[in-house]
Biotite code that builds the C-alpha atoms (Angstrom):
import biotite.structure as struc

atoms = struc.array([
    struc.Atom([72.380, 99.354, 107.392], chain_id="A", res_id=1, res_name="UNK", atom_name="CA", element="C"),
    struc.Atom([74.777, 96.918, 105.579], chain_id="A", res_id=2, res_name="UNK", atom_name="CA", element="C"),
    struc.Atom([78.310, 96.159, 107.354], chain_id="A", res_id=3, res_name="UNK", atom_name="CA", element="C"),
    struc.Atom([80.840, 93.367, 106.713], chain_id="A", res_id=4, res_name="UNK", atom_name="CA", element="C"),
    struc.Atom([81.602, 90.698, 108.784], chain_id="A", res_id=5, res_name="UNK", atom_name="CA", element="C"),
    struc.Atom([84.547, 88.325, 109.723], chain_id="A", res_id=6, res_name="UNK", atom_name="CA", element="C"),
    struc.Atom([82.664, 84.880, 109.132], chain_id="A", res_id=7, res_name="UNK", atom_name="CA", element="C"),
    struc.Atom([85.731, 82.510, 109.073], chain_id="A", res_id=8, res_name="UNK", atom_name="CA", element="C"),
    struc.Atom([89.495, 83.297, 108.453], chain_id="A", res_id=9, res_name="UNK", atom_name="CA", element="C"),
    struc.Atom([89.610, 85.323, 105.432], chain_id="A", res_id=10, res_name="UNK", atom_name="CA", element="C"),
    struc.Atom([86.046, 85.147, 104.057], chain_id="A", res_id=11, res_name="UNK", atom_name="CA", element="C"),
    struc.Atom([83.605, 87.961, 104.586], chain_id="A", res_id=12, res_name="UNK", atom_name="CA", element="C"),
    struc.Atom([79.748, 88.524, 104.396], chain_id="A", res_id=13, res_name="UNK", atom_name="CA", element="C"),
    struc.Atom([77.255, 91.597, 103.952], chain_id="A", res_id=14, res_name="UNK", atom_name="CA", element="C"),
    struc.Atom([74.584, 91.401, 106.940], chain_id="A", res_id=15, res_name="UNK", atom_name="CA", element="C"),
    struc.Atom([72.243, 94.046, 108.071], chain_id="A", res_id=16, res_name="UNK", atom_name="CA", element="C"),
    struc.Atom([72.465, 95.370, 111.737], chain_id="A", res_id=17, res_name="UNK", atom_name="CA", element="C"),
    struc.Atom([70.848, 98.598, 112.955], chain_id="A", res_id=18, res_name="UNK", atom_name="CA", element="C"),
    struc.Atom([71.580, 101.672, 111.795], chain_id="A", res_id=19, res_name="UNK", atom_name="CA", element="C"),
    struc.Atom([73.123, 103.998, 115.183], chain_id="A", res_id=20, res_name="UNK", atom_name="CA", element="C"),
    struc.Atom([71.071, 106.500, 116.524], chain_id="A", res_id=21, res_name="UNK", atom_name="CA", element="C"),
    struc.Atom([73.503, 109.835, 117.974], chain_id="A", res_id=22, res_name="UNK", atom_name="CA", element="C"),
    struc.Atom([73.376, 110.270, 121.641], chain_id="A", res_id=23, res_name="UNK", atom_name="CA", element="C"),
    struc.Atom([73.936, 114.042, 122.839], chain_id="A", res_id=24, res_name="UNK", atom_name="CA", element="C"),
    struc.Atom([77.332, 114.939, 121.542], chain_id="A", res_id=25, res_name="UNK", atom_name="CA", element="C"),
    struc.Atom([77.633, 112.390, 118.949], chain_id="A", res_id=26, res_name="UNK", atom_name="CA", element="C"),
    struc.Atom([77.414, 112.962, 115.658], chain_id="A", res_id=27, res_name="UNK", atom_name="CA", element="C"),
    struc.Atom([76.259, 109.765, 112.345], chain_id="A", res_id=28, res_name="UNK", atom_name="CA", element="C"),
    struc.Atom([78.352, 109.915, 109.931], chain_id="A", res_id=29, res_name="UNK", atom_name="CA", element="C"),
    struc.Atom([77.942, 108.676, 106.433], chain_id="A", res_id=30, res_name="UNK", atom_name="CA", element="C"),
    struc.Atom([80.876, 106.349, 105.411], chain_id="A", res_id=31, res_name="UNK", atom_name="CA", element="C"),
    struc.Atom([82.413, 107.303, 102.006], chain_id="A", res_id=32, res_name="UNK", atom_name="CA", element="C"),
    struc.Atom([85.932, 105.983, 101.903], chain_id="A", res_id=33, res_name="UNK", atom_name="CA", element="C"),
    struc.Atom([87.646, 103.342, 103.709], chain_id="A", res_id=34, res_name="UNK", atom_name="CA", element="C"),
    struc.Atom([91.446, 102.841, 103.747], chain_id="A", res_id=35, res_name="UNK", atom_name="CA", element="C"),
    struc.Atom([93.314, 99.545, 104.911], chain_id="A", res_id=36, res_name="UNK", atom_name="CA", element="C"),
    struc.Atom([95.864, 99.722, 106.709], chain_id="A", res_id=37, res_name="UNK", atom_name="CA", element="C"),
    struc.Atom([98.690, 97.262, 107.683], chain_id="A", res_id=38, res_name="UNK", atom_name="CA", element="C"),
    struc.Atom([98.066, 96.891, 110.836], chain_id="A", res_id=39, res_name="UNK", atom_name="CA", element="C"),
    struc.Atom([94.414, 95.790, 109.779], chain_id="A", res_id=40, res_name="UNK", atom_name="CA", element="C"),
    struc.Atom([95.793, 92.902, 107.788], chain_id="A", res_id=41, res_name="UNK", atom_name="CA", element="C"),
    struc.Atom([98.083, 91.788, 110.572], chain_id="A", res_id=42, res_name="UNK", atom_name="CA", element="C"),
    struc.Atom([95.608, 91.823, 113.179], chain_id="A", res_id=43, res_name="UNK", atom_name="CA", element="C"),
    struc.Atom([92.365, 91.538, 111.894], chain_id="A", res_id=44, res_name="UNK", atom_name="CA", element="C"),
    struc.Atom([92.105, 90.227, 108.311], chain_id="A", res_id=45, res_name="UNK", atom_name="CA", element="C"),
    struc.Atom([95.282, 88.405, 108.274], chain_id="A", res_id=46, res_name="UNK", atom_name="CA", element="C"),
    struc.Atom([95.625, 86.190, 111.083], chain_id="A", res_id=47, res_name="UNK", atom_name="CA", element="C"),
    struc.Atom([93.690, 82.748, 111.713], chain_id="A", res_id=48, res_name="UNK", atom_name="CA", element="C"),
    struc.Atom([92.077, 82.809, 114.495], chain_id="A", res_id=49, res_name="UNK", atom_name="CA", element="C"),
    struc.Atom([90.395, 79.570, 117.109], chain_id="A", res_id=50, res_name="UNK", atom_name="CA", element="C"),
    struc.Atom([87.098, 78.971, 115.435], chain_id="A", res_id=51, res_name="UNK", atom_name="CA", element="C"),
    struc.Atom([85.500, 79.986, 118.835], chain_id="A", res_id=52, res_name="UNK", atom_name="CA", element="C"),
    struc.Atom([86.376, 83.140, 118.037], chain_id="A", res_id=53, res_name="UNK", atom_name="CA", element="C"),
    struc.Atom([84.100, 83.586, 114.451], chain_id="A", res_id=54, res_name="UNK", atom_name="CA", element="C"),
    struc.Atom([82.418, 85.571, 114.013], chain_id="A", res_id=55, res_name="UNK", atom_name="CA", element="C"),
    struc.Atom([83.883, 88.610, 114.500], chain_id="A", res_id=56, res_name="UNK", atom_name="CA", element="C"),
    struc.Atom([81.537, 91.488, 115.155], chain_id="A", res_id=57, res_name="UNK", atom_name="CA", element="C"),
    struc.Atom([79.994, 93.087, 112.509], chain_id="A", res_id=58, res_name="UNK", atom_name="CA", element="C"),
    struc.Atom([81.842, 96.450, 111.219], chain_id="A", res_id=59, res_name="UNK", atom_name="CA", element="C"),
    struc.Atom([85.152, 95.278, 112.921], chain_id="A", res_id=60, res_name="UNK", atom_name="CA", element="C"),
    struc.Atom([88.357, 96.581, 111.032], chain_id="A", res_id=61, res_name="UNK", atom_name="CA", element="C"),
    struc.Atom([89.625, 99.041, 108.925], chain_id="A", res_id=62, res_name="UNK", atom_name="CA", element="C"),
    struc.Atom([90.227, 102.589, 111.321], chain_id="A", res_id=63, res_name="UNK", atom_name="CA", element="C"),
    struc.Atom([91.466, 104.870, 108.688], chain_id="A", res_id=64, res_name="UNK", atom_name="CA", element="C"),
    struc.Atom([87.520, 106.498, 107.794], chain_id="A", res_id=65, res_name="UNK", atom_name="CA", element="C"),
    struc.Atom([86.543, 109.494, 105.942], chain_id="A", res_id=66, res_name="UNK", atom_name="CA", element="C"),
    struc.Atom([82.739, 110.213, 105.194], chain_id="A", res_id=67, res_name="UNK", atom_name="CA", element="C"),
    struc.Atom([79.755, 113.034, 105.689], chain_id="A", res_id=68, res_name="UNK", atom_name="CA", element="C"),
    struc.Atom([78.222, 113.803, 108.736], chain_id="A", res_id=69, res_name="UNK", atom_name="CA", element="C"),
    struc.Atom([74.174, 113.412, 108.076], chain_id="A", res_id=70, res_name="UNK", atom_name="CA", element="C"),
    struc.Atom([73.075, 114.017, 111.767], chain_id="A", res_id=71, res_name="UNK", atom_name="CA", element="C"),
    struc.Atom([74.773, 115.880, 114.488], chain_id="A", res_id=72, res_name="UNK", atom_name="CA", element="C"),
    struc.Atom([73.360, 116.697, 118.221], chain_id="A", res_id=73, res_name="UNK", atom_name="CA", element="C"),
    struc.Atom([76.915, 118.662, 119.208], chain_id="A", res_id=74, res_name="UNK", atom_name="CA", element="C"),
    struc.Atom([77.674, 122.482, 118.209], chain_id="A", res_id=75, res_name="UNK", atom_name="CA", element="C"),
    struc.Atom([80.782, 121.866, 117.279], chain_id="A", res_id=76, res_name="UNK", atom_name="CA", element="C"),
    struc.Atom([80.383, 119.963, 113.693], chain_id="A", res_id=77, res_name="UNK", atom_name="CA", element="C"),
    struc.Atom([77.488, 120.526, 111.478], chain_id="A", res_id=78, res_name="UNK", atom_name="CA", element="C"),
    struc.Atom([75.439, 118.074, 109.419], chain_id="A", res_id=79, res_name="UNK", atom_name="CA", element="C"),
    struc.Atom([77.031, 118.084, 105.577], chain_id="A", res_id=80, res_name="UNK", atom_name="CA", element="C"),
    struc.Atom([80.531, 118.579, 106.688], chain_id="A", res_id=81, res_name="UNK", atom_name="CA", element="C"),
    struc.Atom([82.894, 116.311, 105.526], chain_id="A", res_id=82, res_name="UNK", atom_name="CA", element="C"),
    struc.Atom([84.976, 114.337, 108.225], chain_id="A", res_id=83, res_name="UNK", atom_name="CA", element="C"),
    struc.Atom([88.113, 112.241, 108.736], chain_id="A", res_id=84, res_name="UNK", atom_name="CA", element="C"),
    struc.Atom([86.785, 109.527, 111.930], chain_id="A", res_id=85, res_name="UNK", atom_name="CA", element="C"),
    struc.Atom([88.740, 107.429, 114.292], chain_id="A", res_id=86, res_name="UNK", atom_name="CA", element="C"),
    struc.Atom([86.216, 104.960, 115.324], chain_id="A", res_id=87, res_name="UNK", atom_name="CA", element="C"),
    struc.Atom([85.546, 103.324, 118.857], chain_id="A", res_id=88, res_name="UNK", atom_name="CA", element="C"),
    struc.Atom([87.799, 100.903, 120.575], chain_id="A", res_id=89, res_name="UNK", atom_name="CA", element="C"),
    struc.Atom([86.547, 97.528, 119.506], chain_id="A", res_id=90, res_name="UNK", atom_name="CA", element="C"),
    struc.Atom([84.459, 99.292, 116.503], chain_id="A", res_id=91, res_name="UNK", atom_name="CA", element="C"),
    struc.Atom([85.418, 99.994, 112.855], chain_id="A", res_id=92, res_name="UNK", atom_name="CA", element="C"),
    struc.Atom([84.271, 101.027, 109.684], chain_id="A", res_id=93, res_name="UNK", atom_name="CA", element="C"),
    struc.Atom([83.382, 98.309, 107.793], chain_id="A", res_id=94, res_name="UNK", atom_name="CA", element="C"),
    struc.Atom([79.590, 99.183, 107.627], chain_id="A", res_id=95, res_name="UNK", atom_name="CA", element="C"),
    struc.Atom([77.589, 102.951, 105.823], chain_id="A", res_id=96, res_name="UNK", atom_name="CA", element="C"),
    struc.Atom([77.118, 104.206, 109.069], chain_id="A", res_id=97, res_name="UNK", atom_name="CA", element="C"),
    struc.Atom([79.353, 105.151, 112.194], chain_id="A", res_id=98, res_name="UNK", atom_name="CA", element="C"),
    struc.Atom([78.799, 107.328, 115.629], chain_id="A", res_id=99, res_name="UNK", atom_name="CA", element="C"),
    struc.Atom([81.740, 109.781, 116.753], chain_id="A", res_id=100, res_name="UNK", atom_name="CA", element="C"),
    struc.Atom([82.422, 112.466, 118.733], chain_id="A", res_id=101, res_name="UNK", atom_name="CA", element="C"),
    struc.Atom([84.274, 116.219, 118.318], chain_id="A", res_id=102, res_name="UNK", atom_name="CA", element="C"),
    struc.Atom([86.908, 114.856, 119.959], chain_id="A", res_id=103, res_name="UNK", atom_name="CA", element="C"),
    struc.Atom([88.034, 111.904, 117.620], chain_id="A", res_id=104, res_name="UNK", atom_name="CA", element="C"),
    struc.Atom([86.810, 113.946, 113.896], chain_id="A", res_id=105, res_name="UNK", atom_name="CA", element="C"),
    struc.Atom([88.932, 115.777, 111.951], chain_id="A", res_id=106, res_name="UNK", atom_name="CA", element="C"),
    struc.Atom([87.204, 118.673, 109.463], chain_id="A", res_id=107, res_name="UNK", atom_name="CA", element="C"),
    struc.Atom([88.255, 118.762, 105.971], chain_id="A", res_id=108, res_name="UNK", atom_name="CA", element="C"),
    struc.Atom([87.781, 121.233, 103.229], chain_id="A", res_id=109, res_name="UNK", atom_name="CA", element="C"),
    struc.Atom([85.027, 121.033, 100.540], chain_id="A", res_id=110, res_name="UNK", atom_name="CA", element="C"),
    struc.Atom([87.486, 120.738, 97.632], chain_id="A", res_id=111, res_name="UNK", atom_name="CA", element="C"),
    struc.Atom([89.693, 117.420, 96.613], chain_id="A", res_id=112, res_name="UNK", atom_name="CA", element="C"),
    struc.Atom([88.388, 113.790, 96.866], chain_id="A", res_id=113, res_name="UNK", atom_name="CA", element="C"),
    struc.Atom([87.611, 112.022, 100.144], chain_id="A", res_id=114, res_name="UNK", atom_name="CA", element="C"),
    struc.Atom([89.870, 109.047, 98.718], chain_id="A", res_id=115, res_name="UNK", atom_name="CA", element="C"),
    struc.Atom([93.015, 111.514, 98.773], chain_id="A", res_id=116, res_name="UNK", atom_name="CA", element="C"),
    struc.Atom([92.058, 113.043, 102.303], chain_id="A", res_id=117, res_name="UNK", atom_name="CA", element="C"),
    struc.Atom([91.721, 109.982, 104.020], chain_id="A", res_id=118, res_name="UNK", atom_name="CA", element="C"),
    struc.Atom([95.110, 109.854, 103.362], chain_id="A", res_id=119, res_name="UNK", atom_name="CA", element="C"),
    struc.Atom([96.128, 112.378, 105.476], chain_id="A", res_id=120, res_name="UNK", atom_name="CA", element="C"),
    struc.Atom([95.544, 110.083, 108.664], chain_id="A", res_id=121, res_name="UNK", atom_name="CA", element="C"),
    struc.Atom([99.105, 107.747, 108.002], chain_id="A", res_id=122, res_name="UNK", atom_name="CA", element="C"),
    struc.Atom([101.353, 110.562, 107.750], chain_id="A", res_id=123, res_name="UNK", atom_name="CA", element="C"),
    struc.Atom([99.458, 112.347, 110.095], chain_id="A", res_id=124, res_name="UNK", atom_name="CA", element="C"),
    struc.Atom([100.177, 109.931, 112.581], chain_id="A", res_id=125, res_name="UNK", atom_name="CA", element="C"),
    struc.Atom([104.190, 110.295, 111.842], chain_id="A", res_id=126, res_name="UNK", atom_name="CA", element="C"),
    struc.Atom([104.155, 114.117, 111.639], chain_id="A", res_id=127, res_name="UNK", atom_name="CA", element="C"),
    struc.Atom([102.546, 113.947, 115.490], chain_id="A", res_id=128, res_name="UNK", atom_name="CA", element="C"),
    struc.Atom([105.866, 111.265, 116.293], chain_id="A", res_id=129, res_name="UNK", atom_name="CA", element="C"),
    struc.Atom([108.259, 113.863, 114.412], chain_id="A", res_id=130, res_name="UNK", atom_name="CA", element="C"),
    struc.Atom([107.015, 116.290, 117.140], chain_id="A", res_id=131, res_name="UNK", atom_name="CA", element="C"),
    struc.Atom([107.495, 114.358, 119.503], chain_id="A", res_id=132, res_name="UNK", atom_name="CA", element="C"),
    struc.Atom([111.145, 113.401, 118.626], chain_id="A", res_id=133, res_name="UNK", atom_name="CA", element="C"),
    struc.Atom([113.142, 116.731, 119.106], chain_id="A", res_id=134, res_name="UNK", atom_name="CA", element="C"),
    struc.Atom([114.753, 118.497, 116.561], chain_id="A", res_id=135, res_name="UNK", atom_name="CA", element="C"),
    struc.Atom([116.620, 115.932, 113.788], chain_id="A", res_id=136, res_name="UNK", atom_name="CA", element="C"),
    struc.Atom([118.821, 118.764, 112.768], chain_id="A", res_id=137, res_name="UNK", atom_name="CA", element="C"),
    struc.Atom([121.972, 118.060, 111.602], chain_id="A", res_id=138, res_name="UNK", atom_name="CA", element="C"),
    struc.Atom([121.708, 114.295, 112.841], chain_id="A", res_id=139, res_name="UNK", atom_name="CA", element="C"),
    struc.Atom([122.079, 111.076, 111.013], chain_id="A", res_id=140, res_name="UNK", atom_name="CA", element="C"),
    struc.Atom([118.771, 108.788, 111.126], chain_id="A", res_id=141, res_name="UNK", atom_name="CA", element="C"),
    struc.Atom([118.517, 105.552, 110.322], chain_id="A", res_id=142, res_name="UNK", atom_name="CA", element="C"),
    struc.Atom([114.957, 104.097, 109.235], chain_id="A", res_id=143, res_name="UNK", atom_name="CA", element="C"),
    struc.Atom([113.688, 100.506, 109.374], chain_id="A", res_id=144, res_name="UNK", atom_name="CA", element="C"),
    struc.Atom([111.689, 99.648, 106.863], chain_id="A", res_id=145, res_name="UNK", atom_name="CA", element="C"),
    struc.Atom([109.597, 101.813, 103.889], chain_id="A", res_id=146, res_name="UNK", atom_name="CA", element="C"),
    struc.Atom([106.039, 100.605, 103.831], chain_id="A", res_id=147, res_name="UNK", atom_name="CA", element="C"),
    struc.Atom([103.959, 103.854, 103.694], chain_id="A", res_id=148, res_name="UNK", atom_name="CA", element="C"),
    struc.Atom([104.735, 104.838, 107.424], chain_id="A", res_id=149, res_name="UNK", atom_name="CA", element="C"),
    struc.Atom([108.228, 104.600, 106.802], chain_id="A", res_id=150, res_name="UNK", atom_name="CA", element="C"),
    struc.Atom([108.364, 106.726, 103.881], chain_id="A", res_id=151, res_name="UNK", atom_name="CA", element="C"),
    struc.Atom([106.206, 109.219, 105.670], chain_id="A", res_id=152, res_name="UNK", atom_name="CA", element="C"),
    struc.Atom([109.310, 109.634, 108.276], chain_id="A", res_id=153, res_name="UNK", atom_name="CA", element="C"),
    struc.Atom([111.621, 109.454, 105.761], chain_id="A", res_id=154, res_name="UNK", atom_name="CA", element="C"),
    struc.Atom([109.966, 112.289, 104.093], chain_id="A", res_id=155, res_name="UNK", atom_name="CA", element="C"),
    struc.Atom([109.047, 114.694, 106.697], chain_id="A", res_id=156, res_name="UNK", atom_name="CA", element="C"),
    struc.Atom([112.894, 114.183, 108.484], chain_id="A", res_id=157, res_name="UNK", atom_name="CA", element="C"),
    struc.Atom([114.472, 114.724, 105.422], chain_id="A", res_id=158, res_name="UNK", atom_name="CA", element="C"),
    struc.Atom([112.299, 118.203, 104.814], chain_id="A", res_id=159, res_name="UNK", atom_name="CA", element="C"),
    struc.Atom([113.532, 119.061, 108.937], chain_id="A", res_id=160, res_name="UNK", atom_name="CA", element="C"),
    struc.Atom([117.296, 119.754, 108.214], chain_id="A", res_id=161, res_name="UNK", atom_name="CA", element="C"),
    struc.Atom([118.793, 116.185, 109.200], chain_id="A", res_id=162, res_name="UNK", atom_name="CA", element="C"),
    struc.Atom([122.107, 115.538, 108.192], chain_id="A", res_id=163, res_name="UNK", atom_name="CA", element="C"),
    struc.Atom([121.472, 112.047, 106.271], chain_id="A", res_id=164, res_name="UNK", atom_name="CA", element="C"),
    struc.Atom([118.228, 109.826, 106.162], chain_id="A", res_id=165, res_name="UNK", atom_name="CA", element="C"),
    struc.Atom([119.689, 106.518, 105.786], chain_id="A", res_id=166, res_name="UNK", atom_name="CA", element="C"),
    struc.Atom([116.704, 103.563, 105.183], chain_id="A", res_id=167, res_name="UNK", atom_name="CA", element="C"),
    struc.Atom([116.956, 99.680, 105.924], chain_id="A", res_id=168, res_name="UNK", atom_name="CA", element="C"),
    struc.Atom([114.424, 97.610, 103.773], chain_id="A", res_id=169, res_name="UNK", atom_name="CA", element="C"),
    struc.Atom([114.849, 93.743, 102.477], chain_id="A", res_id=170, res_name="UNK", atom_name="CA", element="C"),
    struc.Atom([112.267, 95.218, 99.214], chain_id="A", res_id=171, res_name="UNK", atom_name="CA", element="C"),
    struc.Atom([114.521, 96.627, 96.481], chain_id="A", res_id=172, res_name="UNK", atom_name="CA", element="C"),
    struc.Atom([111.627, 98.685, 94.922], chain_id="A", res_id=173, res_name="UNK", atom_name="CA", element="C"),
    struc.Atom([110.799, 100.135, 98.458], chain_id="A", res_id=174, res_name="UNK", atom_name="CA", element="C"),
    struc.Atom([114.175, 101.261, 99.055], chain_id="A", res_id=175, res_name="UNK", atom_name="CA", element="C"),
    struc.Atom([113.710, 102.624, 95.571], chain_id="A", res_id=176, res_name="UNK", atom_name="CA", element="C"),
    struc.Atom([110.664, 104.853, 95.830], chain_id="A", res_id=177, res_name="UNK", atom_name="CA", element="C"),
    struc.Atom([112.676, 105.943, 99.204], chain_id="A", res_id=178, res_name="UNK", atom_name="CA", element="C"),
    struc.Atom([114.515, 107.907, 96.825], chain_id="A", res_id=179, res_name="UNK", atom_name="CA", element="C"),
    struc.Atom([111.754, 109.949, 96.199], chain_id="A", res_id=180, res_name="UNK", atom_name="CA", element="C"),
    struc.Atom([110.856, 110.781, 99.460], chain_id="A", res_id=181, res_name="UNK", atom_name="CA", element="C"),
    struc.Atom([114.730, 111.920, 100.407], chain_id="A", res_id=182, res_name="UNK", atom_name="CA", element="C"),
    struc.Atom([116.669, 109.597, 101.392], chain_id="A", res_id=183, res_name="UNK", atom_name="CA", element="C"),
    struc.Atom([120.180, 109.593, 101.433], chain_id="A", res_id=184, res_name="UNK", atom_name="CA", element="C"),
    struc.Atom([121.446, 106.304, 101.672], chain_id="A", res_id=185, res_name="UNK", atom_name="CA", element="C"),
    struc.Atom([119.506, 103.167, 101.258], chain_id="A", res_id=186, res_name="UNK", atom_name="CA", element="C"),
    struc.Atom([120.404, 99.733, 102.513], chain_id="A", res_id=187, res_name="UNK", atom_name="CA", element="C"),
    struc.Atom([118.860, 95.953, 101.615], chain_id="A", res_id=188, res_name="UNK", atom_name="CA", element="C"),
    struc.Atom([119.940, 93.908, 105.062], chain_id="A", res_id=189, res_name="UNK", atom_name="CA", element="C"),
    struc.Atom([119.761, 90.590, 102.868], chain_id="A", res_id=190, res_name="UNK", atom_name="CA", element="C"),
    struc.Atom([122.627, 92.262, 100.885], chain_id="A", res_id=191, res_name="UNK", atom_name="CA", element="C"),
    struc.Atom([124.441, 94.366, 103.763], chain_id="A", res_id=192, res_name="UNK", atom_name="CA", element="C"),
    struc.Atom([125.273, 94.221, 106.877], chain_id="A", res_id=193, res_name="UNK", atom_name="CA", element="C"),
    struc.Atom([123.616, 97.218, 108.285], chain_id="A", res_id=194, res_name="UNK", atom_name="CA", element="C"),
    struc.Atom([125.900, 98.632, 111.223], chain_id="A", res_id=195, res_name="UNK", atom_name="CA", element="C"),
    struc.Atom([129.342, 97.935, 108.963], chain_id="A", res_id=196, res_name="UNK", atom_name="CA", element="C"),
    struc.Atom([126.886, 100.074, 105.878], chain_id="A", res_id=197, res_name="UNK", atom_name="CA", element="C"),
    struc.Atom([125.525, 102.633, 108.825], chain_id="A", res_id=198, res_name="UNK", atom_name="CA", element="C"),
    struc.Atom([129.205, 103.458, 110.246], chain_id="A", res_id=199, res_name="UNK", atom_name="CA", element="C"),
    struc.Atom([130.536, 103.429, 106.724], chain_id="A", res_id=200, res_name="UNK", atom_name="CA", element="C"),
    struc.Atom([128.122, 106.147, 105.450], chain_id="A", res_id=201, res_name="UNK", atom_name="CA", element="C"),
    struc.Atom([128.528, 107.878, 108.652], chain_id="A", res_id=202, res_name="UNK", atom_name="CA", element="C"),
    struc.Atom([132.615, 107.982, 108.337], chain_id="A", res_id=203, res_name="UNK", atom_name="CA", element="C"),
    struc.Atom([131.973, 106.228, 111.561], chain_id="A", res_id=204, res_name="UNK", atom_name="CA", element="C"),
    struc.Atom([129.647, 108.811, 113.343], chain_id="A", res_id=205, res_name="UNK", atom_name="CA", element="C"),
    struc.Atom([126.611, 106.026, 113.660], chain_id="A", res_id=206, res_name="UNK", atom_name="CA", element="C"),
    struc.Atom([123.297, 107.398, 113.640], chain_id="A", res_id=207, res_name="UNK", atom_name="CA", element="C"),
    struc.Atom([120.011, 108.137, 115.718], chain_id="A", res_id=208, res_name="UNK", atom_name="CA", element="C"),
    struc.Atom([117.659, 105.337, 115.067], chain_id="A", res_id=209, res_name="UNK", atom_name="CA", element="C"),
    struc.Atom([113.584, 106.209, 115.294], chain_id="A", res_id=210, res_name="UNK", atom_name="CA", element="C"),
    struc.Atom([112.346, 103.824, 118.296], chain_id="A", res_id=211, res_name="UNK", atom_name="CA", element="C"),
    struc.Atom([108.688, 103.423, 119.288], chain_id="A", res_id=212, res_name="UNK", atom_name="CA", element="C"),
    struc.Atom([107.518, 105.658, 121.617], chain_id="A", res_id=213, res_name="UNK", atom_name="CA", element="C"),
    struc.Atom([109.254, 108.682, 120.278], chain_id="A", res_id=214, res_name="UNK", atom_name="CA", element="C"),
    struc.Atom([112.740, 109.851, 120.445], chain_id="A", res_id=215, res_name="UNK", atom_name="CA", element="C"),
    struc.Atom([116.183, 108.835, 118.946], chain_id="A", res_id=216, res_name="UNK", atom_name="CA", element="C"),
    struc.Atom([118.269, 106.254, 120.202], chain_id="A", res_id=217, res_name="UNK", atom_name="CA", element="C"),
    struc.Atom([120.757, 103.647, 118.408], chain_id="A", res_id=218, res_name="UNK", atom_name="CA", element="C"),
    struc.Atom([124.626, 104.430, 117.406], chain_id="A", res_id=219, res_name="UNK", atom_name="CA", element="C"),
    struc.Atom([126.531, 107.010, 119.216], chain_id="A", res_id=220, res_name="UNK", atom_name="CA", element="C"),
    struc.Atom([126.430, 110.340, 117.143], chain_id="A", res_id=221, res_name="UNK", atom_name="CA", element="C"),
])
């Protein structure tokens, strides 16, 4: 099968490796759309590596998958069904071919494109952390930063009864689109300080910041 490799910093090649073969419980799946994520360009693609380390293995990069499964040997998904993947540790999905397992697919209906469903896996990902977080009702959150994850939170919080959504990002048009998505208040920190703007919109409340790992911590309430 054809995958893409890492030859040098920032310039990739087509090479042919074998094509997987499923072991008992795995399904093949057929690759049909491939998202990139940030954390792909900061990691994989962007960085310059020591030249020891090219090249990187072939298929590396890119974890956000969506394709057709053409051979299964578990019960649980059927060949033809079409899949959301998380690949391997160490693996990606930079190549027509990848192996998973029940356990890391995700079925999806016949109907729509697989370039919109693969979409569900980013704001997936920040609906599980919403869960996780307790109830925002009535509180006052404060985001940093609206790439596509942050908008996701800023979206689903606003939508789960929290007082105000206030969003922190140095990109005008980002803070912009925010809008969109529900936020209340916006703030540029190359323009604003951000605690004088927080505990201004706030009449001096403060708000619950989003910290990794789940939960709300930050200003007092």
């Amino acid at each position: 099968m054809k995958a893409a490799q890492l030859v040098a910093p920032k310039r990739w090649e087509f090479t042919e490796v074998e094509t997987p073969a499923p072991a008992d419980g795995q399904v093949l799946i057929k690759m049909e759309t491939v998202s990139v994520c940030g954390s792909d360009i900061r990691h994989t693609y962007g960085p310059v590596l020591d030249e020891s380390e090219y090249p990187l293995a072939p298929c590396r990069g890119a974890h956000e998958l969506a394709g057709i499964i053409i051979e299964s040997k578990t019960d649980e998904f059927q060949e033809g069904q079409r899949v959301i993947t998380i690949p391997y540790a160490g693996t990606g999905g930079l190549c027509e071919y990848v192996l998973s397992e029940p356990g890391r697919l995700a079925l999806l209906p016949d109907e729509g494109g697989l370039d919109e469903w693969v979409m569900c896996q980013p704001p997936g990902t920040v609906l599980y952390s919403c869960r996780q977080i307790g109830s925002p009702l009535q509180q006052n959150i404060l985001i940093f930063g609206q790439g596509s994850i942050g908008l996701s939170f800023t979206m689903i919080l606003s939508r789960m009864g929290a007082r105000s959504v206030t969003v922190v990002d140095p990109l005008d048009y980002r803070l912009e689109k925010s809008k969109q998505m529900g936020s209340t208040h916006r703030i540029n920190p190359d323009k604003q300080d951000v605690h004088e703007a927080v505990m201004e919109i706030t009449k001096g409340r403060g708000s619950g910041r989003l910290r990794r790992g789940g939960g709300l911590s930050g200003f007092p309430q």
